[in-house]
Structure formats: structure tokens, C-alpha cells
N, C-alpha and C positions, 0 to 999 in steps of 0.2 A: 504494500500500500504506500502509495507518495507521503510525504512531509506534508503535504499542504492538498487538499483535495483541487482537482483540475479546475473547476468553477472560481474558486477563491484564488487562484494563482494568476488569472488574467491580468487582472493593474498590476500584480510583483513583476510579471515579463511586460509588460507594457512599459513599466516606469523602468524598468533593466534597461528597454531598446533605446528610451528617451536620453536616459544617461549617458550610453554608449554613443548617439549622435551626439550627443552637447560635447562629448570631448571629441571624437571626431572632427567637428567642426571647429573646435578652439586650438586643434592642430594643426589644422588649413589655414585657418586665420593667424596663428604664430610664425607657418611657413610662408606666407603672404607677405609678412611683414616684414622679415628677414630678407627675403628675396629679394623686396622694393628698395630697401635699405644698399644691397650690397649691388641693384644695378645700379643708382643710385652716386656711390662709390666707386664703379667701374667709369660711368661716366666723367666724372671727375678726374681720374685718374687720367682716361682718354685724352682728355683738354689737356691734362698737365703735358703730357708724353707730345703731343701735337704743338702746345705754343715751345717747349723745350727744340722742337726740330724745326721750327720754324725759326726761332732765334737763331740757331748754328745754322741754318741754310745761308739766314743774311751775314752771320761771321764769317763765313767759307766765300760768300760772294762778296765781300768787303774785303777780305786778306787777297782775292784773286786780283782785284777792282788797282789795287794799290801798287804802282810798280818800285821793283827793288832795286 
């Protein structure tokens, strides 16, 4: 015989499945956030890497420009 008769156990797994999405979802929502965060971060990074090779393009065309 079950712990709990089958009739009385319907809100226990009800309220089991509820729980089990709320953290499901607060896990998607944690990895959402992280994500946004670190393209975020990549982007920035990008700009940095981009004005950096931009500067030595004009130092490399400035030391050519200059005769010796």
C-alpha cells in the first residue's frame, strides 16, 4: 500500500512539478544573465583589441611617412 493514498497525492506531485519548474526557470534566468554579462564583456574587449590596432596601424604609417 503507498505512503499516501493516490487521491491525496495529486497537489504533493502537483506542487513537486511547480517547484521543479521554478528552479528550472531561475536556472535559465541565472544562465541569461551570465551570458549577457560576458557578451557584454566580449564586446568591450573587441573595441579594446580594435582601437589598440588601429593606433599601431597609424604608428607603423607615421614611422613609414617619416624619412630617415
Amino acid at each position: 500500500m503507498p505512503a499516501l493514498p493516490l487521491d491525496d497525492a495529486g497537489p504533493y506531485v502537483a506542487g513537486a512539478y511547480l517547484v521543479f519548474l521554478a528552479l528550472i526557470l531561475l536556472y535559465v534566468a541565472i544562465m541569461a544573465a551570465k551570458l549577457q554579462r560576458i557578451e557584454r564583456e566580449l564586446v568591450e574587449l573587441s573595441e579594446i583589441a580594435e582601437r589598440r590596432r588601429e593606433r599601431a596601424a597609424a604608428d607603423e604609417a607615421e614611422r613609414q611617412a617619416v624619412p630617415r
